[in-house]
DOFILO-393620 format. One line per field, with one value per residue: residue number from 1; x negated, y, z of N, C-alpha, C in turn. Coordinates in steps of 0.001 Angstrom, whole numbers, padded with zeros to 6 digits. Layout:
BEGIN
num (NUM	...) $
n.xx (X	...) $
n.yy (Y	...) $
n.zz (Z	...) $
ca.xx (X	...) $
ca.yy (Y	...) $
ca.zz (Z	...) $
c.xx (X	...) $
c.yy (Y	...) $
c.zz (Z	...) $
END
This chain:
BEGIN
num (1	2	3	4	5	6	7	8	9	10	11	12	13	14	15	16	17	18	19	20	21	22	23	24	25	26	27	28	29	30	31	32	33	34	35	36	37	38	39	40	41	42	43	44	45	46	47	48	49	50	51	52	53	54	55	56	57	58	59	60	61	62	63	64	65	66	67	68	69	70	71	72	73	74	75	76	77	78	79	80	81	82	83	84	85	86	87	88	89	90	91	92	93	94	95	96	97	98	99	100	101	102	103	104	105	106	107	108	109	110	111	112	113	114	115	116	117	118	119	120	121	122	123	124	125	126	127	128	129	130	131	132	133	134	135	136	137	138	139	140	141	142	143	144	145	146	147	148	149	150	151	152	153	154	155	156	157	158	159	160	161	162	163	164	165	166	167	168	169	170	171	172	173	174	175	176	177	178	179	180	181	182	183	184	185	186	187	188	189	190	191	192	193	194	195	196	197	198	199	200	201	202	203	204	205	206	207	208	209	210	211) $
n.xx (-037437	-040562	-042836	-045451	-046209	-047383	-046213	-043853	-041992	-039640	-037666	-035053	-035341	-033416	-033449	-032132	-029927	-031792	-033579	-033208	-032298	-034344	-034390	-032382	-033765	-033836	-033749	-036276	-038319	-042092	-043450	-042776	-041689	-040644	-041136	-038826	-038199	-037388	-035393	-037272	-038849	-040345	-043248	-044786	-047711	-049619	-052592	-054126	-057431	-060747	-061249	-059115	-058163	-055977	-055502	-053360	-051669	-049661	-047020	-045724	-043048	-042019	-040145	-040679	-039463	-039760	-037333	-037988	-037686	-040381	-043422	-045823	-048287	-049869	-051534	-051016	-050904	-051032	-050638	-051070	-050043	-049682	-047495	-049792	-051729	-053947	-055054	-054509	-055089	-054333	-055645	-057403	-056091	-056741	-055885	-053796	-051794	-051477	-049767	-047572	-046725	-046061	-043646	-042002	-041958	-041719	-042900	-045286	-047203	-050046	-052671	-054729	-054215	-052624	-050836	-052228	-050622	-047103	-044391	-041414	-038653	-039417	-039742	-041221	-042482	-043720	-046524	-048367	-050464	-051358	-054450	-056606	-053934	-052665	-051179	-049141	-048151	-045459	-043862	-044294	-045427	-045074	-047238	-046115	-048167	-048757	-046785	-045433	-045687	-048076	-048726	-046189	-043523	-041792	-039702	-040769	-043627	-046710	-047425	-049626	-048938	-049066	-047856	-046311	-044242	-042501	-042232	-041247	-040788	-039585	-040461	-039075	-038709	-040493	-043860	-045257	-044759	-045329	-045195	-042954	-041102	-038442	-038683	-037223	-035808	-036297	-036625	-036720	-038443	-039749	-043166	-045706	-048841	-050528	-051418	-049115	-049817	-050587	-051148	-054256	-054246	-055814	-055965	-053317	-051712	-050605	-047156	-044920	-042381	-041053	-040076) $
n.yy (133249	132795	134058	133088	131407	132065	134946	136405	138916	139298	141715	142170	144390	146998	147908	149626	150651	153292	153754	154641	152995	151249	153184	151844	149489	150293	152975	153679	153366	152736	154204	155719	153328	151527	149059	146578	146488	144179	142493	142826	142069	143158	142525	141582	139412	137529	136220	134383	133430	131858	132630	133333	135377	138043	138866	141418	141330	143085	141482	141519	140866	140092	140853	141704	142513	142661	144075	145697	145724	144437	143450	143752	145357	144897	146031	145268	146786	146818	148888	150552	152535	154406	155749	156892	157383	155137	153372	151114	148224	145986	142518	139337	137058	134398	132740	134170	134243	131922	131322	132682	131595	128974	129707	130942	129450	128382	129533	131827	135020	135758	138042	137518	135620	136709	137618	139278	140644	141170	139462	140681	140881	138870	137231	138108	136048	137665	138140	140368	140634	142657	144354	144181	145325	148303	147231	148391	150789	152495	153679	152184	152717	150845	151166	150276	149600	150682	149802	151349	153234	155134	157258	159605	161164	163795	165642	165993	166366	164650	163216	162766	161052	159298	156946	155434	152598	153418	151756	152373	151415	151213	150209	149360	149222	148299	149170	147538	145173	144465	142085	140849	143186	144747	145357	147971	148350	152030	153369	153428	154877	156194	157792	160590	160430	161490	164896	166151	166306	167805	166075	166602	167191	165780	163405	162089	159707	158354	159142	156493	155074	153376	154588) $
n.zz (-001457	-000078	001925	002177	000276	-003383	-005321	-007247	-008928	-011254	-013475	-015898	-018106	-019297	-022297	-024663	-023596	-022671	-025501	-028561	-031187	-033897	-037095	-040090	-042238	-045150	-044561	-043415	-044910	-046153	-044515	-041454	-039762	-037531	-034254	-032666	-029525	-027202	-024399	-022591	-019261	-016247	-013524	-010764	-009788	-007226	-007269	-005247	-004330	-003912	-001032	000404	-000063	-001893	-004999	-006762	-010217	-012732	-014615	-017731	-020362	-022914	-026373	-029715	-032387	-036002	-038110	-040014	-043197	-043990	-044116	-041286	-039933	-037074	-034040	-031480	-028410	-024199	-021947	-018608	-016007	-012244	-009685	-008220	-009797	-010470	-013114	-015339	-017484	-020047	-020301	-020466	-017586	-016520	-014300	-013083	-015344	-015762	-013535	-014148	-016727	-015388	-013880	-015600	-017715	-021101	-024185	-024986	-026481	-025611	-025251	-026521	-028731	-030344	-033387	-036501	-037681	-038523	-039803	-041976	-040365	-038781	-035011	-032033	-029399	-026115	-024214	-021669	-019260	-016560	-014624	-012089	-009768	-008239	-005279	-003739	-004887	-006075	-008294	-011354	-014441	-017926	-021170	-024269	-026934	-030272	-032506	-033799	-036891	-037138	-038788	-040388	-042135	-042918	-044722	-047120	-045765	-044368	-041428	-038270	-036128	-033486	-031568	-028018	-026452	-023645	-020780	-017510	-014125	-010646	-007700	-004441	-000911	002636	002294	003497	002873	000295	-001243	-001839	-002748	-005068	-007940	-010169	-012741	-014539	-016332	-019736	-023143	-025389	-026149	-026491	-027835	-028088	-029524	-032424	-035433	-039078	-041827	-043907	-047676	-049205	-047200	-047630	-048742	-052186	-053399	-053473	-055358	-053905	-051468) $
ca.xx (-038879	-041453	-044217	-046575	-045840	-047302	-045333	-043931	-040965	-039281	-036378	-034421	-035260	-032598	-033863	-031000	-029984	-032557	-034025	-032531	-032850	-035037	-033467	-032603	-034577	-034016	-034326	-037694	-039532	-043419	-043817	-041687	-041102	-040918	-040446	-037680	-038749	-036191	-035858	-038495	-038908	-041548	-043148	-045710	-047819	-050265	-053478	-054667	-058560	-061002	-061994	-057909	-057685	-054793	-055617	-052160	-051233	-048416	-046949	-044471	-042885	-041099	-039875	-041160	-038902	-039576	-036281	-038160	-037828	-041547	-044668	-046373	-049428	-049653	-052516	-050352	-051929	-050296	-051571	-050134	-050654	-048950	-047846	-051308	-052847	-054373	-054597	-054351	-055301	-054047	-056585	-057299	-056781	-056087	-055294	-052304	-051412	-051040	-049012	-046553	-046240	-045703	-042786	-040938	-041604	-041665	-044555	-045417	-048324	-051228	-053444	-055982	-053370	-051100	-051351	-052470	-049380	-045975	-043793	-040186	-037598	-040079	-039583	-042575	-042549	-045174	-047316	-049126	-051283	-052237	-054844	-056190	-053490	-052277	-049289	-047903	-047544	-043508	-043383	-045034	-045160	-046211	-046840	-046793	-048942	-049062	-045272	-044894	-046399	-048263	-048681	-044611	-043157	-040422	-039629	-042007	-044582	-047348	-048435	-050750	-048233	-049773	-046582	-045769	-042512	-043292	-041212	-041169	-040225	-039575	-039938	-037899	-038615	-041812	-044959	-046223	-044254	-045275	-044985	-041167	-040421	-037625	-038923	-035991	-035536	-036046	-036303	-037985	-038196	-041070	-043692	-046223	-050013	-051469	-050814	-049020	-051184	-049895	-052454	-054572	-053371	-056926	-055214	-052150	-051559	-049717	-046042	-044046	-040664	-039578	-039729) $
ca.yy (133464	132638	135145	131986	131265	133267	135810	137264	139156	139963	142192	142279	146192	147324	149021	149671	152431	154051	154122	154546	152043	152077	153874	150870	149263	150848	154900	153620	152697	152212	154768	155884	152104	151269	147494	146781	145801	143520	141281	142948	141824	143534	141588	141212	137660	137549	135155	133588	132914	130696	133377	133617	137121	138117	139907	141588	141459	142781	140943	142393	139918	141063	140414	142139	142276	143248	144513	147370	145479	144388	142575	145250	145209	144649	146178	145525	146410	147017	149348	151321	153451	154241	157187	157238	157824	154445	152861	149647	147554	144475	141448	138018	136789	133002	132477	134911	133860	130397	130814	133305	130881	128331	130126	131210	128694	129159	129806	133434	134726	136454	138931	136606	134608	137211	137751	140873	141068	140331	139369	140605	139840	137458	137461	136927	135765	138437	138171	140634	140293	143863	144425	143985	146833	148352	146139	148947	151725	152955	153515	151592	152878	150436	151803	149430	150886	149677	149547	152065	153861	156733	157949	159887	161987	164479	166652	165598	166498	163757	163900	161612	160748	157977	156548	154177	152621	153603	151239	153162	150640	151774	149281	149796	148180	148655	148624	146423	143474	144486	140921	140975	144513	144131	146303	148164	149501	153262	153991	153489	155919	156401	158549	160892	159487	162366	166071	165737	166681	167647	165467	167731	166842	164462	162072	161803	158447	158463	158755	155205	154598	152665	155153) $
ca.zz (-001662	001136	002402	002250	-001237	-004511	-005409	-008719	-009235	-012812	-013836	-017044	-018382	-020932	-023718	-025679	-022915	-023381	-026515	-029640	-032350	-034831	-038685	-040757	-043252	-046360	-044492	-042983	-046122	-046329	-043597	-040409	-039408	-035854	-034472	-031781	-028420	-026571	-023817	-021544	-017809	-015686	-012277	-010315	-009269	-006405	-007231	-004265	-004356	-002931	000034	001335	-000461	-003207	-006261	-007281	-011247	-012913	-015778	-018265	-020961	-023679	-027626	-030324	-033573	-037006	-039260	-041133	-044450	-044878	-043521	-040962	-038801	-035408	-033622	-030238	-026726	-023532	-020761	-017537	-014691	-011053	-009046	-007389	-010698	-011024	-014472	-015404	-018725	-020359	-020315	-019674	-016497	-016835	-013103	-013315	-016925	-015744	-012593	-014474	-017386	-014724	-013372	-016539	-018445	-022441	-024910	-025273	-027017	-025274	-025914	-027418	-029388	-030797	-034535	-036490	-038613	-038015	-040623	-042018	-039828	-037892	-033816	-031249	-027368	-025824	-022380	-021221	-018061	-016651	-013493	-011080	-009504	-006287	-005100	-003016	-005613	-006151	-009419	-012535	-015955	-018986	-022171	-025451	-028167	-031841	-032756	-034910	-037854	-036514	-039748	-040910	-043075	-042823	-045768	-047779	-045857	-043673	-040032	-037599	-034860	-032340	-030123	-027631	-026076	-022307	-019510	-016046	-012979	-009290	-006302	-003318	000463	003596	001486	004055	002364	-000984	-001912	-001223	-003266	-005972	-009516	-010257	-014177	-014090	-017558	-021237	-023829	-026601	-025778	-027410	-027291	-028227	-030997	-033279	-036337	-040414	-042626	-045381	-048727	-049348	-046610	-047460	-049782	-052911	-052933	-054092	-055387	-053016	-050165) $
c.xx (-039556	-042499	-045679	-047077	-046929	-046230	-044724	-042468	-040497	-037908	-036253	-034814	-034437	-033404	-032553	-030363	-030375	-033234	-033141	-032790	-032981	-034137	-033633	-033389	-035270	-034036	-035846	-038983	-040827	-043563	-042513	-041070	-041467	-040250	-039814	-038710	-037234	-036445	-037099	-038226	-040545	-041684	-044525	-046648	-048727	-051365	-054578	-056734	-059653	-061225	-060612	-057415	-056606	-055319	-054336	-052681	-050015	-048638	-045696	-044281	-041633	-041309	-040066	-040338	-039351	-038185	-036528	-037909	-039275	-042639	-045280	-047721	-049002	-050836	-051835	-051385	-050962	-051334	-050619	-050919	-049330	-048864	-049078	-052142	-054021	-053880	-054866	-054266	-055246	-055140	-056903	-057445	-056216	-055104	-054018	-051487	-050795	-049599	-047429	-046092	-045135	-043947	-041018	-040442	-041577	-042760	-043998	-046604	-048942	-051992	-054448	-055340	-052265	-051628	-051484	-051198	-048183	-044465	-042305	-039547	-037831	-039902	-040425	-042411	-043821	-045069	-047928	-049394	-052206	-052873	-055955	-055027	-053137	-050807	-048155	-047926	-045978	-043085	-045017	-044647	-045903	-045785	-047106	-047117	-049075	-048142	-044503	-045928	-046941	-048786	-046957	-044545	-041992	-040598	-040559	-043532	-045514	-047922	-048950	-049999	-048006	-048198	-046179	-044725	-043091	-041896	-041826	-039973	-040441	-039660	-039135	-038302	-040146	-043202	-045592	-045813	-044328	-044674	-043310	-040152	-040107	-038270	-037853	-035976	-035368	-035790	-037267	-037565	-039772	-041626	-044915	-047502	-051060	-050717	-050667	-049575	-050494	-051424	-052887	-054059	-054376	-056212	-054130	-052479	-050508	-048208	-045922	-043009	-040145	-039679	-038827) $
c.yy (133554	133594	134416	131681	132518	133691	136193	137332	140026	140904	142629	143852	146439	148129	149676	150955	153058	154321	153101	153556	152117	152307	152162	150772	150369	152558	154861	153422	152612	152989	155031	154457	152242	149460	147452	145781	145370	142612	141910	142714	142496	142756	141963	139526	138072	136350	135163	133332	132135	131110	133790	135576	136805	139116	139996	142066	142038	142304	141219	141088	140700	140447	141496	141565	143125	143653	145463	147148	144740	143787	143949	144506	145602	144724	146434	145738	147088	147653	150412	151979	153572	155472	157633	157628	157068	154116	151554	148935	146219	143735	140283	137497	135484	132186	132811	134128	132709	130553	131784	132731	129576	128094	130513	130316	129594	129468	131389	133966	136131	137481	138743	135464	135434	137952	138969	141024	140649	140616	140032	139667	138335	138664	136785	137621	136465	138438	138930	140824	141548	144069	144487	145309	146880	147708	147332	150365	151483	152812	153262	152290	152079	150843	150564	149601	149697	148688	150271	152856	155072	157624	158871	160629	162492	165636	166995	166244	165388	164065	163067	162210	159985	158313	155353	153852	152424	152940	151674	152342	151169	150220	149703	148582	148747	148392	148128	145126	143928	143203	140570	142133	143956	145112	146114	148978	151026	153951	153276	154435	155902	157864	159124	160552	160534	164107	165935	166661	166830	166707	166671	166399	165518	162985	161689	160692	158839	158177	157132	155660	154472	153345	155880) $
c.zz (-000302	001494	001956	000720	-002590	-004950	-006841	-008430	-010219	-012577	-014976	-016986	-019339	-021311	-024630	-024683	-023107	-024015	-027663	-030786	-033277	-036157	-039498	-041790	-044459	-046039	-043832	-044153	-045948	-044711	-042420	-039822	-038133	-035326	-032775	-030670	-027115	-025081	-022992	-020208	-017264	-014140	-012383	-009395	-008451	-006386	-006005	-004628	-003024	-000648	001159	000693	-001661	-003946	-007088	-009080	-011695	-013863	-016491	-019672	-021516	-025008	-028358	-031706	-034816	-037895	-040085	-042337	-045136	-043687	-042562	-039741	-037408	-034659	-032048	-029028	-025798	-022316	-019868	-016385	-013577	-011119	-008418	-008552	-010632	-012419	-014395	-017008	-018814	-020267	-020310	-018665	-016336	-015764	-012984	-014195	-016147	-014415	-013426	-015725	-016746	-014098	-014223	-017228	-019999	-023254	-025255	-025500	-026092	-025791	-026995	-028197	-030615	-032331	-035078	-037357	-038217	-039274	-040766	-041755	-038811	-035824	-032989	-030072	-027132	-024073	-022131	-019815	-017674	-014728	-013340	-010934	-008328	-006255	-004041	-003691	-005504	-007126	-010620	-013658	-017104	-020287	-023454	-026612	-029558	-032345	-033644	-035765	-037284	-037552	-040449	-041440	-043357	-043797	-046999	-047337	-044550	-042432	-039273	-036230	-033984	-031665	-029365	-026750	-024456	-021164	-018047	-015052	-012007	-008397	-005079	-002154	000932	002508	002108	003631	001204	-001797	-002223	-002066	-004372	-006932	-009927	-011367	-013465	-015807	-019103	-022312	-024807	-026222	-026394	-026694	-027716	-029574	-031769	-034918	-037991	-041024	-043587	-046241	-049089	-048872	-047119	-049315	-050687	-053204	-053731	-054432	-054650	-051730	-050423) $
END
């Protein structure tokens, strides 16, 4: 890799280390489903513009599986923050998009492409494109929201439990060659998005059978 060059650099994140996989089908029923996230790489690209400046991106790419048993919504979004206590939100930035398609290769669906439902047992190529951000932060955390039911139910009783599967990357090397720093898996784990809450009895939907 050249200095001269745009930049982007990915790394495989296991998941399966650290986080547990989701309860099969038939103990998840209508509620408590969660959909498997595989295959993630996190990176950063460096878009060049007309003025000689770089506007750093990262870009995280990752698979999204259903096995819960059943058709489920997909209100996916992807967003992150640094050790500096910047934040950072998914978006369109076509410039990026393109040079990190460029690079991988592969169709993978976008923010503005990616469907609201996602079928049993169906598997979808995901892009997201998060920035502008600081290129010489240490450690990245992205969180991917709207993966699991944040509605559950333990013991028969219902609670409003927002969660998302949070990947935490470290770089390593002079942050004067940001462009050059390797993103080095640190961790993922599911994370709480807010209190977790019992429903009154009004909310709570009528049991089924088949749960």
């Amino acid at each position: 890799m050249q200095i001269g060059r745009t930049l982007a650099v990915a790394l495989t994140l296991s998941v399966a280390a650290a986080t547990a996989a989701p309860a099969p089908a038939e103990a998840q029923g209508r509620r408590n489903w969660e959909l498997t996230v595989t295959g993630a790489k996190l990176g950063r690209v460096a878009v060049p513009s007309p003025l000689g400046h770089r506007s750093s991106y990262w870009f995280f790419v990752f698979t999204i599986e259903n096995d819960t048993g059943a058709d489920r919504p997909l209100p996916l979004f992807v967003r992150g923050f640094d050790d500096e206590e910047r934040t950072f939100h998914e978006g369109i930035y076509p410039a990026a998009e393109k040079i990190v398609e460029d690079r991988l290769q592969g169709e993978r669906l976008t923010i503005s492409e990616r469907p609201k439902e996602i079928k049993d047992g169906e598997k979808l190529e995901m892009l997201a494109i998060l920035g502008p951000v600081n290129p010489e932060a240490d450690i990245v955390s992205v969180d991917v929201v709207g993966i699991s039911e944040p509605v559950v139910r333990e013991k028969g009783r219902e609670y409003h439990h927002p969660r998302a599967m949070r990947f935490t990357a470290r770089r390593s090397g002079d942050e004067f060659l940001t462009g050059l720093d390797v993103v080095e898996a640190h961790s993922s784990r599911w994370v709480d998005l807010g209190e977790r809450r019992p429903l009154p009895n009004a909310a709570r939907p009528k049991s089924s059978s088949r749960e």
